[in-house]
Phi, psi and omega in degrees: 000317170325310196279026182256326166066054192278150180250326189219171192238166296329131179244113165248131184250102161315101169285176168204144142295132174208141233319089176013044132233121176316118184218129192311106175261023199165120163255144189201095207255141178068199187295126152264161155266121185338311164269006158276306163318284192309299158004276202308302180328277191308321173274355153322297173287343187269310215279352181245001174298336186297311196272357140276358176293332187271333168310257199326320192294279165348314172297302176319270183325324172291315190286323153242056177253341196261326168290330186289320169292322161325301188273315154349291123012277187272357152328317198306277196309319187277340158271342176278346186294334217237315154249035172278359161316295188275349187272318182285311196293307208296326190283300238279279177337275197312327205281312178291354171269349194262316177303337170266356177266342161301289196292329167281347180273306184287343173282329189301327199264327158303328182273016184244305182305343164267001178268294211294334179250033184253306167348312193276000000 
C-alpha cells in the first residue's frame, strides 16, 4: 500500500502496462459519487488507451510468434523423422542387397565346388 502512496480512503489506483512496466496512471482518493468515479475512469481509460492497445498488440505478436515457432518445431521434427526414415530403409535396402549377394557368391562356389568334385 505504501508503494501506492494513498493517503485517504477509499482509494482506487488505475495500473496500465507501459514498455512492460506496471505503472500507476490514476489515483483516485475518498468518497466519490458513483458517477463521478465512472467519469473519471473512462477518461482514464480513454486518455490510456493507445498503451493499452500496444499491450494487446505485443502480447498478440508474441503469442504468435510463439505458434509460428511451435509449428516450426514440429516441422523440424517431421522432417528429421522422415528422413531418419528414409535412411534406415537405404541401410535396410543395402543390408538385403549385400545379403543376396553373399548368398549368390555361395551358390557360385558350391556349384564350382561340385563341379570340381563330380570331375575328379
Amino acid at each position: 500500500s505504501q508503494a501506492l502512496r494513498e493517503n485517504t480512503y477509499p482509494f482506487l489506483a488505475v495500473i496500465v502496462l507501459r514498455e512492460n512496466q506496471m505503472t500507476v496512471v490514476a489515483r483516485l482518493e475518498g468518497p466519490t459519487e458513483p458517477e463521478v468515479l465512472i467519469r473519471r475512469l473512462r477518461l482514464i481509460m480513454n486518455d490510456n488507451e493507445a498503451s493499452l492497445i500496444a499491450a494487446r498488440l505485443e502480447r498478440h505478436e508474441r503469442s504468435m510468434t510463439q505458434t509460428i515457432r511451435q509449428q516450426q518445431d514440429e516441422a523440424y521434427k517431421e522432417s528429421l523423422k522422415a528422413d531418419q526414415e528414409k535412411e534406415r530403409k537405404r541401410k535396410e535396402e543395402q543390408e538385403v542387397k549385400a545379403q543376396q549377394e553373399r548368398e549368390e557368391r555361395n551358390k557360385i562356389l558350391e556349384e564350382q565346388k561340385r563341379k570340381e568334385v563330380c570331375s575328379v
